[in-house]
Every structure is written in C-alpha cells, then in structure tokens.
C-alpha positions in Angstrom: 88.1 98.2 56.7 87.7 101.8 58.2 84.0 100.7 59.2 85.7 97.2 61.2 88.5 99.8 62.8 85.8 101.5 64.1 83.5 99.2 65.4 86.7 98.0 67.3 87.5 101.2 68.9 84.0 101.8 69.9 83.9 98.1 71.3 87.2 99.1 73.8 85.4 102.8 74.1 82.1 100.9 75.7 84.4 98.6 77.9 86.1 101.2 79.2 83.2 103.0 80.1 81.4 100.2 81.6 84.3 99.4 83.8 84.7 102.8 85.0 80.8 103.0 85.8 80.6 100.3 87.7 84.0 99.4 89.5 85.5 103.0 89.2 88.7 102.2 87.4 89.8 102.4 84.0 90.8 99.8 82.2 94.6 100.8 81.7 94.2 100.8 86.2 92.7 97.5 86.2 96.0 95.7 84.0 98.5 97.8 86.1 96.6 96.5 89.5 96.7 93.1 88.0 99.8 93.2 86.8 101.2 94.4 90.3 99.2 91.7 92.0 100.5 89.1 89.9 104.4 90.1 89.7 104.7 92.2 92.7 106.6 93.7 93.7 107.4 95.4 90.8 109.3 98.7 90.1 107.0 101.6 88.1 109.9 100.6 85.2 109.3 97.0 84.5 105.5 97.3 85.0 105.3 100.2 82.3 107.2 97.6 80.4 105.0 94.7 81.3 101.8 96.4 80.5 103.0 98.1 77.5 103.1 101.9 78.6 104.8 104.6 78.6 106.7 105.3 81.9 104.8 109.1 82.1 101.8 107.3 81.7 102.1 104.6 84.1 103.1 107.7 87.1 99.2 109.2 86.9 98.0 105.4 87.0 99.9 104.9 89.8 98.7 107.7 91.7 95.0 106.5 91.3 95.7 103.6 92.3 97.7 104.2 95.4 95.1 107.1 96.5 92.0 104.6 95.8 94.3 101.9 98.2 95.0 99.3 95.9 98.5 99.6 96.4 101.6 101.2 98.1 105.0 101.9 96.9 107.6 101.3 99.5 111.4 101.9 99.0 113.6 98.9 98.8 115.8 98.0 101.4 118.9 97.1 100.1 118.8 100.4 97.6 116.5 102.7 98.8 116.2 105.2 95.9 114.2 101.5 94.2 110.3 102.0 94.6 108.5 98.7 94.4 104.8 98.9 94.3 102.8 96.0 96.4 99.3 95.7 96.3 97.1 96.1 99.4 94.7 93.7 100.8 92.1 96.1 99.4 94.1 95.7 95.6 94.8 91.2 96.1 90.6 91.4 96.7 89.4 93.7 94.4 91.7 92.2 91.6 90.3 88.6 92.2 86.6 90.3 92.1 87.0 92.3 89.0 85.7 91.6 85.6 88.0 90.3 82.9 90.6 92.6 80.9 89.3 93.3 77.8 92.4 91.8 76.1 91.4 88.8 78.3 88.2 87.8 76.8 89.7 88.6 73.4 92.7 85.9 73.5 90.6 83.3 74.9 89.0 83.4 72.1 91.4 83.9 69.6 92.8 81.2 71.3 90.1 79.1 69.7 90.8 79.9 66.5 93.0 77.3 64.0 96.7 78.6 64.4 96.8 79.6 60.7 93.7 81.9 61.1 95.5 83.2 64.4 98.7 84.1 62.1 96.9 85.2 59.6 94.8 88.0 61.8 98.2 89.0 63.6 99.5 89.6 60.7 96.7 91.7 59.1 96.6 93.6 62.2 100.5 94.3 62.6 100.1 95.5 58.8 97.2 97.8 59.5 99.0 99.4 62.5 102.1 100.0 60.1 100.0 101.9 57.5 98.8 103.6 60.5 102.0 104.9 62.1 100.8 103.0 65.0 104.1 100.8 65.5 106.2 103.9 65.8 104.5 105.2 69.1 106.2 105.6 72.1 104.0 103.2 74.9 102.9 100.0 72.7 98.9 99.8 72.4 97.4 97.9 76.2 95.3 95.4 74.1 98.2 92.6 74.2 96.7 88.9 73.3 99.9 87.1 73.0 99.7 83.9 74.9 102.8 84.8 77.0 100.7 88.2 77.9 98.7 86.6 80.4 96.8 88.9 82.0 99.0 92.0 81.3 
C-alpha cells in the first residue's frame, strides 16, 4: 500500500515538473487559470473554494498569474471593495493550448471504469486519507475527479 501511495505521489511530482518545464506554470496555476477562464469572473473566495485551496494559498497563485498576464483583478462596480479576477486574452489562449490537468486525464478514465469499481476506489481512497489525517487539512487536496469537478 505504502509502495502504491508512493508511486502516486511521484506520478503528480513528474507532472508537475513537466508542466512547469515546459509551459512555466505549476499545476495548482494551471486549475486556477482554468478555473478563472471558465467561471469568470470569479472572486479569489469562491475560486479558492472551487479549486479546493486554501484562501492564503490561492493569493501567491494569484500573483503569478496576474504578473505572467493571464489575468487581472479588477474591483466591482457596484461594491468596489469586491475583486473579480478575469482572464486576459493572453490567459482565454494559453488555457485552450495547455495540456490537460492532471485530475483531468485521471477521471476520464476512472470514468471508464464500472460504477461499482468507481465506489469502491472512492471509498478506499477516502479511507486511506482518514488514517492519514489527510481529511482534517485546511485546503482540500487539488486532485478532484468528481464528475461535477470538471476541470477544477
């Protein structure tokens, strides 16, 4: 079991690094882009809660992303103290060029798999993050393959 968890987090370790290598974003920045492209616009609030996150971690994301041009924040009209983030042209193009989320690939092809099987895994893997004290953190884990997940 310890050998599978493993394997698992070195399969999301290589993804991430490939991503970064060749497109210069991290995963967690490529969800958040997508997500903002997708809902836009979005306050920082309901996309740390649509991807998952933790609101302090969603602020250095952000950042990146906003100094790399994939998006703006701009203050809303009606109440200004809102910030909705919008993506840039730059963001809508690169989002609709960049490789598949992780978590992506991964429910397409759980998706294939006989409903029972698909329980039965959820399960198992709810269970293992229990024993692990892994349901109890703060910013729920970014690998979300529920069909209502979309992309994140």
């Amino acid at each position: 079991m310890l050998k599978s968890l493993r394997q698992i987090i070195q399969a999301i370790d290589v993804h991430s690094r490939r991503l970064s290598a060749l497109y210069h974003v991290t995963a967690p920045q490529l969800v958040c882009l997508l997500t903002v492209v997708e809902r836009g616009p979005i306050t920082s609030t309901a996309l740390a809660h649509e991807v998952h996150l933790s609101a302090s971690t969603i602020v250095g994301i952000l950042d990146r992303l906003e100094a790399g041009g994939y998006i703006r924040r701009e203050r809303g009209t009606s109440d200004r103290r809102r910030v909705y983030l919008t993506a840039t042209d730059a963001g809508r193009r690169f989002a609709r060029e960049a490789p598949s989320p992780l978590q992506t690939q991964l429910a397409e092809r759980l998706a294939g798999l006989p409903h029972d099987e698909q329980r039965s895994i959820a399960e198992v893997l709810e269970r293992v993050a229990a024993l692990m004290g892994a349901d109890r953190l703060e910013g729920a884990p970014l690998l979300d393959t529920t069909p209502s997940g979309g992309p994140p």
